[in-house]
PALUMSE-372517 format. One record per residue: x negated, z, y of N, C-alpha, C in turn. Coordinates in steps of 0.05 Angstrom, whole numbers, plus 5000, padded with zeros to 4 digits. Layout:
! PALUMSE-372517
nxx / nzz / nyy / caxx / cazz / cayy / cxx / czz / cyy
X / Z / Y / X / Z / Y / X / Z / Y
...
This chain:
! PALUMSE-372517
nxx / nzz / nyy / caxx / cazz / cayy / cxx / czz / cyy
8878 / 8150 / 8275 / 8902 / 8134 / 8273 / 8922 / 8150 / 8256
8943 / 8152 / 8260 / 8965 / 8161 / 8245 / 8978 / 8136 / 8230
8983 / 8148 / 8204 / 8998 / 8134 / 8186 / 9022 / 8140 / 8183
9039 / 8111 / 8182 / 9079 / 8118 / 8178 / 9075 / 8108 / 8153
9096 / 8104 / 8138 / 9104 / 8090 / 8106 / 9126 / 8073 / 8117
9119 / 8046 / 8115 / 9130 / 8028 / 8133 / 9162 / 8016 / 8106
9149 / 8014 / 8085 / 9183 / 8005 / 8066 / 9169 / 8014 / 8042
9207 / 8031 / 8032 / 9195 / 8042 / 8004 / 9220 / 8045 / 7990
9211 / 8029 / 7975 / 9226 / 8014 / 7953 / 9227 / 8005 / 7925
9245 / 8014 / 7904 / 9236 / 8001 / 7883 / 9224 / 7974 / 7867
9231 / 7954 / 7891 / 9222 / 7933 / 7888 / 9208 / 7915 / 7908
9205 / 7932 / 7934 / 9197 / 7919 / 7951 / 9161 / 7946 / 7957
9135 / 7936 / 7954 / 9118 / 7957 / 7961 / 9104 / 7973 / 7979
9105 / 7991 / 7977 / 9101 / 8006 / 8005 / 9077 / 7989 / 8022
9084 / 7995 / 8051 / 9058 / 7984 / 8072 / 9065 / 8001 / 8082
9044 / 8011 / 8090 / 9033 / 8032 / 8105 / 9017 / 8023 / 8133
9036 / 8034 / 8156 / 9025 / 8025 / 8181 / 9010 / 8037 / 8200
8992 / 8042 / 8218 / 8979 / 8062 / 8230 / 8988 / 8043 / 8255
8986 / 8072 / 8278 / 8992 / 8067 / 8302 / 8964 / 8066 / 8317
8958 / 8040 / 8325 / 8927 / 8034 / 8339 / 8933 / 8027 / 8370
8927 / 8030 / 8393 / 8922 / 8027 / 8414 / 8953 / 8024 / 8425
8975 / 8032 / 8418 / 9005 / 8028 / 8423 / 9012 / 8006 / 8405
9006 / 7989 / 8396 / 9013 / 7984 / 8371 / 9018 / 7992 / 8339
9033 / 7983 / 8322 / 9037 / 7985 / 8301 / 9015 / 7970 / 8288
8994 / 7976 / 8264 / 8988 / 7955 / 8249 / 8994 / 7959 / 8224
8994 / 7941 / 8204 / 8997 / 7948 / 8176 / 8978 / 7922 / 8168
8970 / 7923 / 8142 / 8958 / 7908 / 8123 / 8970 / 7908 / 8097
8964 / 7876 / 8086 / 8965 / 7884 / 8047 / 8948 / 7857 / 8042
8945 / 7860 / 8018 / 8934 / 7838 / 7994 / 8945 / 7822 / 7982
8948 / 7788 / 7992 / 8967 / 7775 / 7974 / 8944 / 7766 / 7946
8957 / 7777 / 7929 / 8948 / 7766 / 7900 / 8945 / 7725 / 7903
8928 / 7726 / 7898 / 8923 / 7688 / 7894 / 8923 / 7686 / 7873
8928 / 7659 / 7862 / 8923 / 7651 / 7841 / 8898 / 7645 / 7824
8879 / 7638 / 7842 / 8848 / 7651 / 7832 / 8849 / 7666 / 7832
8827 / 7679 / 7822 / 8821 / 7714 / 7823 / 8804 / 7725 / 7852
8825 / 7740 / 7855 / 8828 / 7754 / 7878 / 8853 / 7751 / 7901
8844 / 7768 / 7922 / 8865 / 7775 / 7939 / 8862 / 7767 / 7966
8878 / 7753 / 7984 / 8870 / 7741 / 8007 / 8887 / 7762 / 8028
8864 / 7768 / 8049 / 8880 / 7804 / 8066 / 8899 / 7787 / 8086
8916 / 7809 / 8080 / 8945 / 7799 / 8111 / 8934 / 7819 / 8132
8941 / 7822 / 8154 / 8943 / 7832 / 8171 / 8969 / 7829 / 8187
8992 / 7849 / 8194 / 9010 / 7844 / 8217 / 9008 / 7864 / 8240
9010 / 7855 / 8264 / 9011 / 7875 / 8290 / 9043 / 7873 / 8294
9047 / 7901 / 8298 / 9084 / 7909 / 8309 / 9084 / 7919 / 8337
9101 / 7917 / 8346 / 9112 / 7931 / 8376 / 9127 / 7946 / 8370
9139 / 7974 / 8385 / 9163 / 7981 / 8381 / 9175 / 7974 / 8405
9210 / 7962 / 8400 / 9229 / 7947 / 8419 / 9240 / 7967 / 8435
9260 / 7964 / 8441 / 9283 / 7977 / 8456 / 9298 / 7989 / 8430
9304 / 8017 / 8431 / 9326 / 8024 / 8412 / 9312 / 8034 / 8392
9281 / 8028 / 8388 / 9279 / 8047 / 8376 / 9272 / 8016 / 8341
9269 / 7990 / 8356 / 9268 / 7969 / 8338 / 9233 / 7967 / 8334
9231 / 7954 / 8308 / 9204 / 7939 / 8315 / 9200 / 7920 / 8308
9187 / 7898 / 8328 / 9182 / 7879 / 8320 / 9155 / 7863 / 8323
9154 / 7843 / 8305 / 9125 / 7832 / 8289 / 9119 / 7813 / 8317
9093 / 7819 / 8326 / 9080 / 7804 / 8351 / 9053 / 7783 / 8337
9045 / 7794 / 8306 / 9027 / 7775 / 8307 / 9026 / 7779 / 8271
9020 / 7756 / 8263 / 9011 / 7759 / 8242 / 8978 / 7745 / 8225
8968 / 7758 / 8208 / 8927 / 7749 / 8212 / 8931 / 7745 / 8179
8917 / 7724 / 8174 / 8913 / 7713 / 8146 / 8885 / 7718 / 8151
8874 / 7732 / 8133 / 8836 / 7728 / 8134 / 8825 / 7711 / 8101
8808 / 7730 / 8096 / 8790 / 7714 / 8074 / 8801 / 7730 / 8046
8787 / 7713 / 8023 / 8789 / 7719 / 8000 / 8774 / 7741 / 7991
8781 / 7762 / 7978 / 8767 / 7786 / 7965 / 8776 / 7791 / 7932
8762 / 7796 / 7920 / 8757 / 7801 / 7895 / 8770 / 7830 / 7895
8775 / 7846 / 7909 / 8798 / 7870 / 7905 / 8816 / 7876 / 7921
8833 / 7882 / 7912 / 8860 / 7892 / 7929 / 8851 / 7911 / 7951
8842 / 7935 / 7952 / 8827 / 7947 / 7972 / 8811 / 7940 / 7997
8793 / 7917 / 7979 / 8779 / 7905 / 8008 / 8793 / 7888 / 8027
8817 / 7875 / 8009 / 8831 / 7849 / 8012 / 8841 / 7869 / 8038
8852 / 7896 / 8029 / 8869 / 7917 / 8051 / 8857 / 7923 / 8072
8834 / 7931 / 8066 / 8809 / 7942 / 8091 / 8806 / 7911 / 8113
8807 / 7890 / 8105 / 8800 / 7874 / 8116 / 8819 / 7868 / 8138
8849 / 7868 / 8122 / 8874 / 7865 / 8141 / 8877 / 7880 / 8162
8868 / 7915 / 8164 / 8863 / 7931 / 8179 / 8848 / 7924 / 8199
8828 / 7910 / 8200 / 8799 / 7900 / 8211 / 8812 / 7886 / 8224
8823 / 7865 / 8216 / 8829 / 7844 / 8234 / 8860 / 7849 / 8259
8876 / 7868 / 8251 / 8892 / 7872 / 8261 / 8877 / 7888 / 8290
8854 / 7898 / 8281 / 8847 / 7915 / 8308 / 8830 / 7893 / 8323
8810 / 7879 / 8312 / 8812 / 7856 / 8323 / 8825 / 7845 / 8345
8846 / 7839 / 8332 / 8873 / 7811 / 8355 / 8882 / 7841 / 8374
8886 / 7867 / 8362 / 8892 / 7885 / 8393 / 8870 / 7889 / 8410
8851 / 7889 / 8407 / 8826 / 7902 / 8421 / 8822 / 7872 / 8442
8829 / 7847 / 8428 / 8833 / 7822 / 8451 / 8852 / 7825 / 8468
8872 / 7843 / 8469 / 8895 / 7829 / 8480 / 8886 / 7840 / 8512
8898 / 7822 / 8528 / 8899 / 7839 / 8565 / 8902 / 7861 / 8559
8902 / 7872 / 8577 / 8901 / 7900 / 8588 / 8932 / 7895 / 8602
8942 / 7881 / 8613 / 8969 / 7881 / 8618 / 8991 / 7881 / 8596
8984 / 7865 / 8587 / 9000 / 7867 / 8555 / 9003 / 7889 / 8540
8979 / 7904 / 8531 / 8972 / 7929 / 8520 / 8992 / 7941 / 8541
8993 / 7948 / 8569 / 9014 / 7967 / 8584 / 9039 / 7964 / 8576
9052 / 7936 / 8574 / 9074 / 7934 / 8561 / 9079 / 7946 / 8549
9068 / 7944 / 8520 / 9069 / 7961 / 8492 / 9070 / 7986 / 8495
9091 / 7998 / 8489 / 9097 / 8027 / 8478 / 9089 / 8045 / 8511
């Protein structure tokens, strides 16, 4: 998988996206208010022009570190692509 640096910013933190099966994925860790981190997952398309846009987004489970919380988001993003048709996937990219 190749990795882009999806936003980087002083106040906004980097996500880092890899390109999986013609999709975009990225992951992060939302901090909870218990302890620990519950993993995001988003799948991207790239548009016309050179845009991209968000086709899915994956809430998973609770983890006790930021890392796994990340690994997990990855997981699941390949997940929801590895489901999609095979027609759909042609669309993409």
């Amino acid at each position: 998988m190749k990795a882009y640096s999806f936003l980087n910013g002083s106040h906004i933190p980097a996500l880092t996206s890899y390109e999986y099966r013609g999709y975009l994925i990225s992951a992060w860790a939302r901090p909870e208010l218990a302890n620990g981190f519950t993993s995001v997952g988003i799948v991207y398309k790239r548009g016309r022009l050179g845009s991209i846009i968000q086709v899915q987004r994956i809430e998973g489970e609770l983890f006790e570190t930021k890392e796994q919380a990340e690994q997990h988001g990855v997981e699941l993003c390949k997940e929801w692509t590895d489901k999609q048709k095979p027609e759909f996937n042609r669309r993409v990219g």
